[in-house]
DOMARDREN-92239 format. One record per residue (C-alpha): residue number from 1; x, y, z. Coordinates in Angstrom, 3 decimals, decimal comma, always signed. Example, Ala and Ser with C-alpha at 12.3 -4.5 7.8 and 13.67 -1.06 7.14 Angstrom:
{num:1&u:+12,300&v:-4,500&w:+7,800}
{num:2&u:+13,670&v:-1,060&w:+7,140}
***
This chain:
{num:1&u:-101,249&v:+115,923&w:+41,059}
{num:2&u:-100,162&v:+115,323&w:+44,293}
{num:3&u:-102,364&v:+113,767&w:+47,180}
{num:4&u:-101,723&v:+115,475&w:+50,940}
{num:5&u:-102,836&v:+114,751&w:+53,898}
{num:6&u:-104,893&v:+117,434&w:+55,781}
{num:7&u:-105,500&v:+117,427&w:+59,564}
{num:8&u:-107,189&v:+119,764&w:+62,026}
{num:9&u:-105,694&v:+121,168&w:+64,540}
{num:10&u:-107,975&v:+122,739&w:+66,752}
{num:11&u:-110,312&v:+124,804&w:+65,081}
{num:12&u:-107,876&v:+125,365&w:+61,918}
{num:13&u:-107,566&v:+123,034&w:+59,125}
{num:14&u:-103,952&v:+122,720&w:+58,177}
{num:15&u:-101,495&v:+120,811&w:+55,275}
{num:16&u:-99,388&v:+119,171&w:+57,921}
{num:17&u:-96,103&v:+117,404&w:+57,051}
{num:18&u:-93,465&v:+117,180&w:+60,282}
{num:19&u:-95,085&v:+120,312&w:+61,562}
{num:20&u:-98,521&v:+121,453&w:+62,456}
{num:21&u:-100,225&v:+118,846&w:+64,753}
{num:22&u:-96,176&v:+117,253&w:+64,759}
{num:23&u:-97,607&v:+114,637&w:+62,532}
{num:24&u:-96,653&v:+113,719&w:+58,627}
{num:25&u:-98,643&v:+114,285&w:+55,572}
{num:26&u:-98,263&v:+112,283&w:+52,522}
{num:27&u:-96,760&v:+113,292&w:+49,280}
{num:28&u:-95,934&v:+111,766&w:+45,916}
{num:29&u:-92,681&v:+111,980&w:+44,135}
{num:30&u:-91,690&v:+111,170&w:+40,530}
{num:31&u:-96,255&v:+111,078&w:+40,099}
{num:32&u:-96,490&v:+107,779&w:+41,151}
{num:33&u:-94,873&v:+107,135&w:+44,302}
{num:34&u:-96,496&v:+107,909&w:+47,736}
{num:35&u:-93,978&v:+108,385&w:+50,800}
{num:36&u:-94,681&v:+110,227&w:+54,111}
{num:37&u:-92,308&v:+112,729&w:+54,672}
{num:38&u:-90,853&v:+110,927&w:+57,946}
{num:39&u:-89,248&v:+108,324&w:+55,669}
{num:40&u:-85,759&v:+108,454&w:+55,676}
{num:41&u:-85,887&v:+110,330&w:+59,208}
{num:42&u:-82,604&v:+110,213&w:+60,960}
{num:43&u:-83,090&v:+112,825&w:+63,626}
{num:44&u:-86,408&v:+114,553&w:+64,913}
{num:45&u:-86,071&v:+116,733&w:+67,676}
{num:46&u:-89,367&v:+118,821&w:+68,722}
{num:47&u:-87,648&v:+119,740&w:+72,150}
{num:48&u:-90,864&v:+118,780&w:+74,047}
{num:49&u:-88,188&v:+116,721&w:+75,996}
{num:50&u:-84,949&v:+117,968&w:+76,536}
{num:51&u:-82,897&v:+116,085&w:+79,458}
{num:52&u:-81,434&v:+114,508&w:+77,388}
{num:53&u:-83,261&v:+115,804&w:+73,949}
{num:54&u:-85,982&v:+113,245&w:+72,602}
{num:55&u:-85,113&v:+112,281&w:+69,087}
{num:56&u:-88,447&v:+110,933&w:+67,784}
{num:57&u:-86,673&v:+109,403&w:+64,066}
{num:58&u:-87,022&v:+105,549&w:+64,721}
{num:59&u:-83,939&v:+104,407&w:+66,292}
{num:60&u:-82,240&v:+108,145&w:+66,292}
{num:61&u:-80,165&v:+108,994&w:+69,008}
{num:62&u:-81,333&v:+111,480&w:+71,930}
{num:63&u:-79,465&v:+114,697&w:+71,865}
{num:64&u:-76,984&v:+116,071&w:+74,625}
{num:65&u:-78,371&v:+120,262&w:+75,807}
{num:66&u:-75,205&v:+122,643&w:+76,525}
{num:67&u:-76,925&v:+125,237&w:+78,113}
{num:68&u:-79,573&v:+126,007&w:+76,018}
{num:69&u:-83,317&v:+126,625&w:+77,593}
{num:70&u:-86,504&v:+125,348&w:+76,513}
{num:71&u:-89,121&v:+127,896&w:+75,800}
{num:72&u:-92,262&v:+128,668&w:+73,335}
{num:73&u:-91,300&v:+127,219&w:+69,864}
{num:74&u:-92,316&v:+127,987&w:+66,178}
{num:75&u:-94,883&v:+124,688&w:+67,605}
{num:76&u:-95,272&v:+123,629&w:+70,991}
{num:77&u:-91,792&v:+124,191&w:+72,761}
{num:78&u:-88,155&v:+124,935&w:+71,276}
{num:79&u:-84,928&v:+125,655&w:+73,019}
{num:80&u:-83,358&v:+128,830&w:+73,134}
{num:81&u:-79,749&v:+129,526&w:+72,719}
{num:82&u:-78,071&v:+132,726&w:+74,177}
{num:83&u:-75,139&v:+133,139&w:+72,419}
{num:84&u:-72,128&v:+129,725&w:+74,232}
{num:85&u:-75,273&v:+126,860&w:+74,129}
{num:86&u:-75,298&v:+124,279&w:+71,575}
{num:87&u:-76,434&v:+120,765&w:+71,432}
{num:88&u:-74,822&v:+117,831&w:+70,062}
{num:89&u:-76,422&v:+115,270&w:+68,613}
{num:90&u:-73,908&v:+112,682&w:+68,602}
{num:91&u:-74,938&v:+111,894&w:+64,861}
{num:92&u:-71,973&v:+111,299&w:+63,337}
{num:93&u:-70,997&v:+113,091&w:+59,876}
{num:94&u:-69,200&v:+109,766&w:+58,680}
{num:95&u:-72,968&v:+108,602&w:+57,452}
{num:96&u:-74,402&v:+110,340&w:+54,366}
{num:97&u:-77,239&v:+112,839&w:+55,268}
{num:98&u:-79,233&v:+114,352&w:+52,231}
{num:99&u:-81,273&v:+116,499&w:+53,979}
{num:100&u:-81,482&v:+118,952&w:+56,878}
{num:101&u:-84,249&v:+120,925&w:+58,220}
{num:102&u:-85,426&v:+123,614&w:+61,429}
{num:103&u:-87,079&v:+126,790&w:+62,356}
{num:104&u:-85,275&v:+129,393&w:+63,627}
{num:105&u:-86,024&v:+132,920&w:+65,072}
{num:106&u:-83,471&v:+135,747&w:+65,875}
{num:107&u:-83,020&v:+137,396&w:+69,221}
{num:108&u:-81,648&v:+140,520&w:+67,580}
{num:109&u:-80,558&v:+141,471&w:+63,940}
{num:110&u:-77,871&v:+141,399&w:+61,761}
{num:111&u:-76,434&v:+137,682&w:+63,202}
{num:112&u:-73,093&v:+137,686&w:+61,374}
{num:113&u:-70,069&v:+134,789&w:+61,926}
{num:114&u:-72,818&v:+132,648&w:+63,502}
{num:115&u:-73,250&v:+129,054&w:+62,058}
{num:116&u:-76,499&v:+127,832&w:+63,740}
{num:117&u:-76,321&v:+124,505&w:+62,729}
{num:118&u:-73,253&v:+121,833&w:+61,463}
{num:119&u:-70,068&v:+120,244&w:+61,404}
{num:120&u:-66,836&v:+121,508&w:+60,100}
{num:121&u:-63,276&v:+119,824&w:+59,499}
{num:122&u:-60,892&v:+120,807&w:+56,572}
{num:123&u:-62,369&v:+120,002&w:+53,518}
{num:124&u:-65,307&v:+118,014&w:+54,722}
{num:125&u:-67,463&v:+120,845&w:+56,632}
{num:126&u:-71,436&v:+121,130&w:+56,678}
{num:127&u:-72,888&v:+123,769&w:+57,950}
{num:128&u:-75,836&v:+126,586&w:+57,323}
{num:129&u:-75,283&v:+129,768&w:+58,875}
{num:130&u:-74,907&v:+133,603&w:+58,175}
{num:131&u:-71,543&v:+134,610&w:+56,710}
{num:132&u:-69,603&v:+137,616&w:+58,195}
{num:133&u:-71,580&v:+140,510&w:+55,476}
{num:134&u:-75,029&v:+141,905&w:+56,919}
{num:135&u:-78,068&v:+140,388&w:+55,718}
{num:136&u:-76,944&v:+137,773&w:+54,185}
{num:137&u:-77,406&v:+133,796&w:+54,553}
{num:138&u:-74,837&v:+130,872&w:+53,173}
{num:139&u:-74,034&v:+127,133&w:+53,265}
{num:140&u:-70,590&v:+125,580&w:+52,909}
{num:141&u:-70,451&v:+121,625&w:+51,933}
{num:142&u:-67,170&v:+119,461&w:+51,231}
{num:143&u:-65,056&v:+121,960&w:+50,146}
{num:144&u:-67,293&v:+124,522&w:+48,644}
{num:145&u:-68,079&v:+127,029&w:+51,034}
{num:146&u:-70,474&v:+129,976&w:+51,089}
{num:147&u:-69,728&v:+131,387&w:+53,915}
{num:148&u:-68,907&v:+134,952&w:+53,419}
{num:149&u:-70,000&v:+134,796&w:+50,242}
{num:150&u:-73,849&v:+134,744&w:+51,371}
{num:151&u:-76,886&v:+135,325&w:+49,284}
{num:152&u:-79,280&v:+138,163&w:+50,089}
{num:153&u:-80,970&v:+137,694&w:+53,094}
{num:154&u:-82,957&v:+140,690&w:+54,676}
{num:155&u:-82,457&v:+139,306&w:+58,414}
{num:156&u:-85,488&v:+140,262&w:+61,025}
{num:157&u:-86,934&v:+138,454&w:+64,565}
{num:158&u:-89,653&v:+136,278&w:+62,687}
{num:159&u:-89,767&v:+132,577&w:+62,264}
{num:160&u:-87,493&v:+131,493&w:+59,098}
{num:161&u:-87,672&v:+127,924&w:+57,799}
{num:162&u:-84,685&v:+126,967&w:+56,794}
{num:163&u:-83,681&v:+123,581&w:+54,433}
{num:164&u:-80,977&v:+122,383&w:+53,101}
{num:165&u:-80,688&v:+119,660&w:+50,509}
{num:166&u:-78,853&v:+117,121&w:+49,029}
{num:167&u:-80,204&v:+116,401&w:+45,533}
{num:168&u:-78,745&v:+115,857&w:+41,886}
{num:169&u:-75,287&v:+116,905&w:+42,543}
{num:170&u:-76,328&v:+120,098&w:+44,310}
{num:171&u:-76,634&v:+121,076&w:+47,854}
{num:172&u:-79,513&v:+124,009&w:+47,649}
{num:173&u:-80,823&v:+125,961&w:+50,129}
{num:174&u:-84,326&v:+126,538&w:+51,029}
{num:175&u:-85,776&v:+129,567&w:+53,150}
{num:176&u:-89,287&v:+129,739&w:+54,213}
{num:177&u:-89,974&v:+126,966&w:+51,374}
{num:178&u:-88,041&v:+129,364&w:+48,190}
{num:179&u:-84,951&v:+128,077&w:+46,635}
{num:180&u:-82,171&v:+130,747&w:+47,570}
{num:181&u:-79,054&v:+129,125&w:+45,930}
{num:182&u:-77,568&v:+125,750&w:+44,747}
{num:183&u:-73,774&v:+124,912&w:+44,975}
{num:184&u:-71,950&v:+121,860&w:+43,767}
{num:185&u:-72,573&v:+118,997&w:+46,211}
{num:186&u:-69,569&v:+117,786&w:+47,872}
{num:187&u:-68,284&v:+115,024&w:+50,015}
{num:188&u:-68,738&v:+115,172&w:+53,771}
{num:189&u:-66,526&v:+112,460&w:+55,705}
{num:190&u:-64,827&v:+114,275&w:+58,544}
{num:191&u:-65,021&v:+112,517&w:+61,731}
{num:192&u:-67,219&v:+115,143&w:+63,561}
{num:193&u:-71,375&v:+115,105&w:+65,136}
{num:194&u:-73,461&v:+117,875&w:+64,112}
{num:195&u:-74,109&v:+120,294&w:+66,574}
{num:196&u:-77,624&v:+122,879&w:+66,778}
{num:197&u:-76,872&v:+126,629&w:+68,215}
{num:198&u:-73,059&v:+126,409&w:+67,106}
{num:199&u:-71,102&v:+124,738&w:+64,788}
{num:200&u:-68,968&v:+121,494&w:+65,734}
{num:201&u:-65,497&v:+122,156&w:+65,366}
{num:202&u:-64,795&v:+118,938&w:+64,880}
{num:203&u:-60,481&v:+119,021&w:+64,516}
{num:204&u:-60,652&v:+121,553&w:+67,780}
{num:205&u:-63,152&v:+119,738&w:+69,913}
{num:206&u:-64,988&v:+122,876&w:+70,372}
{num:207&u:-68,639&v:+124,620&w:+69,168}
{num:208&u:-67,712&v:+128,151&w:+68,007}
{num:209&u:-69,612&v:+130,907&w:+65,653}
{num:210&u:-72,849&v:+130,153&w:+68,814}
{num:211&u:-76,330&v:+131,307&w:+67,717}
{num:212&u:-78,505&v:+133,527&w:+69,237}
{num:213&u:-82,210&v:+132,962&w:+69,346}
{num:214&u:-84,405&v:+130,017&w:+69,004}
{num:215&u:-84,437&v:+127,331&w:+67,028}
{num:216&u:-87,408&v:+124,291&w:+67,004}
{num:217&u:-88,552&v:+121,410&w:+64,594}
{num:218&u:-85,251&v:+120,225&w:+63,569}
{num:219&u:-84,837&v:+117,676&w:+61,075}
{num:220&u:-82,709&v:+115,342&w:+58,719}
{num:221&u:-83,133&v:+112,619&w:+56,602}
{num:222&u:-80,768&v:+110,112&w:+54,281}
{num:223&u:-82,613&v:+111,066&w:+51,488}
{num:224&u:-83,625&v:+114,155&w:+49,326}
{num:225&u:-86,458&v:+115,940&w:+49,890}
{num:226&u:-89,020&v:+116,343&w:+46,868}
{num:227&u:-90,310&v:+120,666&w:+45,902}
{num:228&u:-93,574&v:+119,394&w:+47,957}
{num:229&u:-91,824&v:+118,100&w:+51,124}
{num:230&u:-90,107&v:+121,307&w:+51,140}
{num:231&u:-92,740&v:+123,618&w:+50,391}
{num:232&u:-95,472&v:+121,774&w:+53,074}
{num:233&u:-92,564&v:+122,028&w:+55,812}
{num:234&u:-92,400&v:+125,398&w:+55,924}
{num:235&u:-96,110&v:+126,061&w:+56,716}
***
């Protein structure tokens, strides 16, 4: 069984993790080993700061805002993105990442060509975002790509949870804590940063396929993220 950590915030008693009162929970992996889900943390950004963005991982970089606004979050504040904002990160896609993580809400349905978060280069992209067919959601990694070739999606203006991660030779992706697809896992080693709101076109210099909407709680870690981690994240 797995112990958690429960906190209240406010009057409501919650299963917190990264989100919730912004602190972690505790969860065990393999039945034996107990790890808050901040270990590993690489990048935290909760956008209560955002000149320059506060990056809360220990050590992590602060993140550089093009354009993008701060406004009411999934929790507490996010930053909103209207369509040519981004923000880079400045974490470099040289270093292995295993797992990414953020909220995001749509100003308007279907998004299509929009890549809300990730790096691309050749044969070395990273990147979740919605391919070019309605409704749909995808991932590309190394040089497997999904995008265009999207799994069902049924896109509306609500929070989504959205995870991607690194584990067992796959990269699978997560929404609102369910397991959409898994493709093979694949090597990422381009020289690029990843960008949030746009994807880094990392051979061009440029973020292109800009999202519109707002995204909050964004996260990534060097390591894999256990069913639990997952599933408590997307409370």
């Amino acid at each position: 069984m797995f112990p958690v950590t429960l906190l209240r915030c406010g009057p409501v008693l919650a299963l917190v993790a990264v989100l919730g009162c912004r602190s972690a929970g505790t969860a065990s992996r393999d039945g034996n080993t107990e790890a808050t889900i901040e270990s590993g943390l690489v990048l935290a950004y909760d956008f209560e700061t955002v000149i320059p963005v506060a990056n809360a991982a220990p050590g992590g970089l602060p993140g550089t805002v093009h354009g993008a606004t701060p406004v009411k979050g999934r929790q507490g504040m996010g930053l909103h993105f209207d369509g040519d904002d981004w923000v880079d990160t400045g974490l470099s896609q040289t270093v292995e990442h295993r797992a990414f993580a953020f909220w995001i809400q749509a100003d308007a349905v279907p998004q299509k060509d929009v890549i809300p978060f990730g790096t691309m280069h050749d044969e070395s992209r990273l990147y979740l975002g919605y391919p070019p067919e309605e409704n749909t959601i995808g991932l590309g990694i190394g040089p497997v790509s999904y995008y265009g070739k999207g799994v069902s999606f049924v896109q509306d203006t609500l929070w989504h949870h959205v995870v991607l991660n690194r584990a067992e030779g796959e990269a699978r992706l997560y929404v609102d804590g369910k397991r959409l697809q898994a493709i093979p896992d694949g090597t990422v080693a381009a020289a690029g940063v990843y960008y949030v709101g746009a994807i880094n076109k990392a051979h061009l210099g440029q973020a292109m396929l800009h999202f519109k909407g707002t995204i909050d709680s964004v996260r990534i870690w060097n390591r894999p993220l256990n069913v639990l981690e997952i599933a408590s994240l997307a409370l």
